[in-house]
BALUMTOR-331222 format. One record per residue (C-alpha): residue in three letters; chain; residue number from 1; x, y, z. Coordinates in steps of 0.001 Angstrom, whole numbers. Layout:
// residues N
[r ALA A NUM [X Y Z]]
...
//
This chain:
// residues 76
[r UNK A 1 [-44655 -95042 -20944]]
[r UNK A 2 [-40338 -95288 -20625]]
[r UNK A 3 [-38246 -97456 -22630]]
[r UNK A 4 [-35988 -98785 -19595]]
[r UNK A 5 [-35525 -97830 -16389]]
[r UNK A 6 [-32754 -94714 -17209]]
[r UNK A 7 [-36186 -93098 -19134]]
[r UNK A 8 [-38291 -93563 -16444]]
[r UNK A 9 [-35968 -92451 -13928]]
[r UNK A 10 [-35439 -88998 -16123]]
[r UNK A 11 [-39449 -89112 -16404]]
[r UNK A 12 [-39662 -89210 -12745]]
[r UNK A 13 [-36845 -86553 -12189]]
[r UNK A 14 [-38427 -84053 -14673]]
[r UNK A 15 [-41681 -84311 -13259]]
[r UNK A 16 [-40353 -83559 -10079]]
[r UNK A 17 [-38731 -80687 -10964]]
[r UNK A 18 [-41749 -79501 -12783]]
[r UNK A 19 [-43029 -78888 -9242]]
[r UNK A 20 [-45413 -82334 -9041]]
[r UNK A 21 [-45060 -84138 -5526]]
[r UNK A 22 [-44382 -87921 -5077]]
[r UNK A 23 [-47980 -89275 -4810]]
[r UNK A 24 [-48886 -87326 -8234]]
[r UNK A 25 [-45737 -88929 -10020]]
[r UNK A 26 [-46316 -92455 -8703]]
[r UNK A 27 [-49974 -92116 -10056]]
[r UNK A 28 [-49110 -90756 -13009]]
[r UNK A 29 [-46326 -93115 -14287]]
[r UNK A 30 [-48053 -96193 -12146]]
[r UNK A 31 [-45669 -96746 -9735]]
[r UNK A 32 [-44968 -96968 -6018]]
[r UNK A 33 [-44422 -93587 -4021]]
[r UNK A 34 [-41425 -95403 -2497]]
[r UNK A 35 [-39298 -96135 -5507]]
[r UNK A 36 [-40521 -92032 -6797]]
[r UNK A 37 [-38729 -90701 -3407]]
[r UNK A 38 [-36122 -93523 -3753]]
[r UNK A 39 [-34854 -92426 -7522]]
[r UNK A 40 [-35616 -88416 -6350]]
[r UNK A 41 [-33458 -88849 -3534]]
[r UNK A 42 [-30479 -90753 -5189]]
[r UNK A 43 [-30852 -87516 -7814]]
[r UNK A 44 [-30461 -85189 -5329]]
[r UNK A 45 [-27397 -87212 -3718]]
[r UNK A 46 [-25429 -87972 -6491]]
[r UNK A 47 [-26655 -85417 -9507]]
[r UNK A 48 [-27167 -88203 -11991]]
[r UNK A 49 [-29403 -91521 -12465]]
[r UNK A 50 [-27619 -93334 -14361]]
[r UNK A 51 [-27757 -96814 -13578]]
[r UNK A 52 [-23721 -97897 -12310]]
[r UNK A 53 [-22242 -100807 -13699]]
[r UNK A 54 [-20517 -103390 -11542]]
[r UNK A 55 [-18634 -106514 -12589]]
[r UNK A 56 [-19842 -109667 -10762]]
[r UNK A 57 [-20794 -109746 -6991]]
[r UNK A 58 [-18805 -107895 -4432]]
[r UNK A 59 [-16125 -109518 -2331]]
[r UNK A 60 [-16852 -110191 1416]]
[r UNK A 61 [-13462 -110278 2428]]
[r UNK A 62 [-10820 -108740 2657]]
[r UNK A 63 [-7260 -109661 1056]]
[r UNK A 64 [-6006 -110196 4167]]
[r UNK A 65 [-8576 -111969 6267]]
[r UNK A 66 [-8229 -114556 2361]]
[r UNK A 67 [-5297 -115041 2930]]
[r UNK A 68 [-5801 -115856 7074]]
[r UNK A 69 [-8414 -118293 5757]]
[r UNK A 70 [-5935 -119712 3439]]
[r UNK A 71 [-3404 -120273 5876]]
[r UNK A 72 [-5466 -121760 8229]]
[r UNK A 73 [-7104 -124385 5643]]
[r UNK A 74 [-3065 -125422 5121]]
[r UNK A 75 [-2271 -125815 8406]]
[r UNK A 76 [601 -123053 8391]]
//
């Protein structure tokens, strides 16, 4: 079995392209046919599985609706 995730995912991707469809991966490797199409899909999209870093949580605002919200919380 893979050593983290990126493995599996290459697993999964080389398996694929040895001609095996998503129910025979997802029995072989033990996993749901959902995340098989999921990380086959995301291959074919973006040509890489790498997993993509991100630093902390996304912002839900913009800069300018902050500083709206800032304004209003002073009273200006």
């Amino acid at each position: 079995m893979a050593k983290n995730s990126e493995d599996l995912k290459k697993r999964i991707v080389v398996l694929h392209k040895d001609g095996l469809g998503y129910k025979k991966i997802a029995k072989t490797l033990k996993l749901s046919c959902r995340t098989v199409a999921k990380t086959i899909q995301w291959f074919n999209r973006i040509g890489y599985i790498q997993n993509r870093l991100r630093h902390g949580r996304p912002k839900k605002l913009s800069a300018s609706a902050q500083r709206y919200i800032q304004r209003l919380s002073l009273g200006k």
